[in-house]
C-alpha positions in Angstrom: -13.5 6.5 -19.1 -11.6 5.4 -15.9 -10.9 7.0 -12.7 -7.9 7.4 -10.7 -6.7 8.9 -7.6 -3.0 10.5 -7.6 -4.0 13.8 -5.3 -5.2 14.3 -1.9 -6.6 17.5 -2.1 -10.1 18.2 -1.6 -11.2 19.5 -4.7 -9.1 17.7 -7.0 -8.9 13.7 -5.3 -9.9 11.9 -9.3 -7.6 12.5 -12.3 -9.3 11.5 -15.8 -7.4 8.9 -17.0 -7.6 8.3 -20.8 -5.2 5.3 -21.8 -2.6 6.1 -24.5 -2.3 4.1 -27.2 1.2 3.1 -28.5 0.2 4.1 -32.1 -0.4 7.5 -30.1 3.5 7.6 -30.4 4.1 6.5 -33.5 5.9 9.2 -35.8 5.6 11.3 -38.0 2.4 11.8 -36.4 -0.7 12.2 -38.8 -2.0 15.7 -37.6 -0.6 19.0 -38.7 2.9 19.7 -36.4 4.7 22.9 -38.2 8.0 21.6 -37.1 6.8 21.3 -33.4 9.0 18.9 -30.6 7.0 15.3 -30.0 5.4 15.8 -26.9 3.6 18.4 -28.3 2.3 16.3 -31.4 1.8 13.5 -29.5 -0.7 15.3 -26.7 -2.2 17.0 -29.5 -2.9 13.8 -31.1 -3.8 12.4 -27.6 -6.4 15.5 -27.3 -7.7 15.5 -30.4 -11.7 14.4 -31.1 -13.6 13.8 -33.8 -14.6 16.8 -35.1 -11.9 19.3 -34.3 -10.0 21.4 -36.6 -6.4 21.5 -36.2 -3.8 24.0 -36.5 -6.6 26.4 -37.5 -6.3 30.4 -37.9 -7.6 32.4 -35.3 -7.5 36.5 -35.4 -4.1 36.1 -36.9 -2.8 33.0 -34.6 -2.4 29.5 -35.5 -4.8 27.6 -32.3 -3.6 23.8 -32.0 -7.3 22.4 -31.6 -10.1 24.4 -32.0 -13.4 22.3 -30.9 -16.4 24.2 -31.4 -15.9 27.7 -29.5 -13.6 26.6 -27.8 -9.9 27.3 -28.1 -7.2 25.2 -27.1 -3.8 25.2 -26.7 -1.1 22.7 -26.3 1.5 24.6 -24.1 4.3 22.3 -23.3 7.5 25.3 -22.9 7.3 28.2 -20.9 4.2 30.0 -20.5 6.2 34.1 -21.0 6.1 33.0 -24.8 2.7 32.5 -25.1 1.5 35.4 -23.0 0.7 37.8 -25.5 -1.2 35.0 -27.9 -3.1 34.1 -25.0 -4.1 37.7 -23.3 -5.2 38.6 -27.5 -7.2 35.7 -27.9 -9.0 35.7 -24.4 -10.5 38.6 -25.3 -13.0 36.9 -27.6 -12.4 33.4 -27.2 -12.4 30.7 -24.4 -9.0 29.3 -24.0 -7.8 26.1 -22.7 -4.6 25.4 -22.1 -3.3 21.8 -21.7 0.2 21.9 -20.1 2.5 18.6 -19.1 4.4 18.1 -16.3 6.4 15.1 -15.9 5.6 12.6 -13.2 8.6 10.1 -14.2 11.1 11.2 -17.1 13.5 8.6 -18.7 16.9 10.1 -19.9 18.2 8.3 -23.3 22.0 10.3 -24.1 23.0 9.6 -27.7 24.9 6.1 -27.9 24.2 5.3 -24.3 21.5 3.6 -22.3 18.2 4.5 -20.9 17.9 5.8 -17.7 15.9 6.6 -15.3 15.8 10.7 -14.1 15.8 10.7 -9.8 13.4 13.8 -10.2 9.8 13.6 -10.0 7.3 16.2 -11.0 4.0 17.1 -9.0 1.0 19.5 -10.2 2.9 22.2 -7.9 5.3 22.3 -10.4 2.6 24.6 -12.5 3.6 27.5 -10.8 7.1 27.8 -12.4 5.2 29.0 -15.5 2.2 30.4 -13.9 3.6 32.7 -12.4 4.2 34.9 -16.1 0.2 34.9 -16.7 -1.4 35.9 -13.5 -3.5 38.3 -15.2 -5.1 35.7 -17.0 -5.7 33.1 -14.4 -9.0 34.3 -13.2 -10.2 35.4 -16.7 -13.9 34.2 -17.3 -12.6 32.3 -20.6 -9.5 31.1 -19.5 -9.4 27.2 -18.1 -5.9 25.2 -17.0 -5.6 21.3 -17.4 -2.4 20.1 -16.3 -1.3 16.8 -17.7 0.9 14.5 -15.6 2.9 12.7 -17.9 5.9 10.1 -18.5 8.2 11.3 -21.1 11.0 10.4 -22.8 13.9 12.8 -22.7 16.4 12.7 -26.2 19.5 14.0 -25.3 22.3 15.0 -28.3 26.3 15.1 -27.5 27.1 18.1 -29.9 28.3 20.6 -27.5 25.1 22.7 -28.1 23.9 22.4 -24.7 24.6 24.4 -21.3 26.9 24.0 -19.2 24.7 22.3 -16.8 24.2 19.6 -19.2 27.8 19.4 -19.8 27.2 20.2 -23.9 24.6 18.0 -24.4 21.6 19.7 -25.8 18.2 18.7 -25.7 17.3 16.9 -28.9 13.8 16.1 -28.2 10.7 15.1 -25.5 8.7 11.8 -26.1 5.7 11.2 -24.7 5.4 7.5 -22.9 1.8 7.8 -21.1 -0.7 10.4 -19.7 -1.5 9.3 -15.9 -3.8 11.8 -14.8 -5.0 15.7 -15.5 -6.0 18.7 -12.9 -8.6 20.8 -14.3 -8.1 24.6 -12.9 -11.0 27.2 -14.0 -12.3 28.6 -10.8 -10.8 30.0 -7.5 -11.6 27.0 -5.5 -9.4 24.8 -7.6 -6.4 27.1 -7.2 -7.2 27.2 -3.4 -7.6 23.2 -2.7 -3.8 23.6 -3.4 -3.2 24.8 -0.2 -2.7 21.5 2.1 -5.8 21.5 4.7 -2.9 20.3 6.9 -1.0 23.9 7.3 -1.7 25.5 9.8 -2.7 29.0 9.6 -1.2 31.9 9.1 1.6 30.4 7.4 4.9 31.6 5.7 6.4 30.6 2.7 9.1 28.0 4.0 6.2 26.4 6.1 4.1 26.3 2.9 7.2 24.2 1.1 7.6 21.5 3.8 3.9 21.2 3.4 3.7 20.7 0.0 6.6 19.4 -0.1 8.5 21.5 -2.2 11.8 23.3 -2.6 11.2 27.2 -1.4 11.9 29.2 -4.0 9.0 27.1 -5.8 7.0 28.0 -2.8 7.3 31.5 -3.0 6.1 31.4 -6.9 3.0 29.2 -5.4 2.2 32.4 -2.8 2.9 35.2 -5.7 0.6 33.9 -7.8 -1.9 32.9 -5.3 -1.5 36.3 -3.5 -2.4 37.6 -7.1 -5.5 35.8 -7.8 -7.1 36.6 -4.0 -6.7 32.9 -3.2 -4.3 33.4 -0.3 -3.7 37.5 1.8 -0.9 38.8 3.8 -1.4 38.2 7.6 1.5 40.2 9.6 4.8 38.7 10.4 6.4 36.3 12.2 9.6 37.9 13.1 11.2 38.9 9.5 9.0 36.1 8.0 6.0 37.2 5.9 2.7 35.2 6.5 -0.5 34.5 4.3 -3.7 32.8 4.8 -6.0 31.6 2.6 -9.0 34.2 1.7 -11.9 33.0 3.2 
């Protein structure tokens, strides 16, 4: 097991690497799938140990892995979907939930070449979908691990696809290599989020050039951390709201 830094925040500076082997990526992968994208295999096969049972039953939901009491869940589209599942099960259950963002992404367009996506994806990036399970963030049972990931992105010229894409529709997601995980199960964890260097009080555009990060992303960081008692309201600056971080 190797060690490597991709964060500078306090409470989260080592990512567990584990290396990914190509026959990780090799398909049809070997483990049960029901008709699931490959990203989702592929971490799942990634994930998997010795022992675990897969695609198993639980109170009337299929779990991806379950290893011993523990739950967990693969959860690579957006976290409204699964809300329900996941409120159900952590009532009984402890429930991790392994989630990928993508640090690089590669673009293949059907009878084109490869190439490389100018966007780049950061553990901040979370909070898009965090912010439709608040409730469940600070559950006893419930632990995040965020996966940062390079992927492979299949894209299909058959008109299906939005208009931002132009018609092309999303044919499939790859998995290339895992490069790092956050591990979020306590308040702390959601806290060392917060760069030490902002000063404080701070409002939500300051909290984005900090980061950085685009503001409306920002402002789904502070709802959620507002929610969880990791950051408070702390007057106004002008028409500006401004939070601190809970001591």
């Amino acid at each position: 097991m190797s060690y490597k830094p991709f964060f500078d925040r306090a409470a989260i500076l080592f990512a567990t690497v584990k290396p990914l082997s190509p026959l990780a990526l090799t398909f049809p992968v070997s483990i049960g799938t029901l008709g699931e994208r490959s990203l989702h295999a592929s971490i799942k096969e990634w994930y998997a140990q010795p022992g675990d049972l897969l695609e198993e039953e639980i109170d009337g939901y299929v779990v991806d892995i379950v290893r011993g009491e523990r739950l967990i869940e693969i959860q690579t589209g957006n976290f409204a979907g699964f809300r329900r599942k996941l409120a159900y099960l952590l009532r009984e259950h402890q429930v991790h939930v392994v989630h990928p963002i993508a640090l690089e992404r590669t673009v293949v367009r059907e009878g084109s070449s490869a190439r490389r996506s100018p966007k780049h994806g950061t553990v901040y990036d979370v909070f898009d979908e965090l912010v439709a399970i608040p409730h469940q963030l600070m559950e006893p049972n419930f632990t995040l691990e965020v996966l940062l990931v390079k992927e492979e992105i299949i894209l299909l010229n058959d008109g299906r696809g939005s208009w931002r894409r132009r018609g092309w529709s999303l044919g499939d997601r790859c998995l290339i290599s895992v490069e790092g995980s956050v591990t979020f199960g306590l308040l702390r964890d959601y806290k060392a989020l917060v760069p030490s260097s902002l000063k404080q009080p701070f409002t939500a555009a300051e909290l984005a050039r900090a980061v950085p990060c685009n503001v409306g992303l920002a402002q789904r960081m502070v709802y959620v951390l507002r929610h969880i008692c990791a950051i408070q309201k702390a007057g106004k600056r002008g028409r500006a709201q401004m939070y601190e971080v809970e001591e």
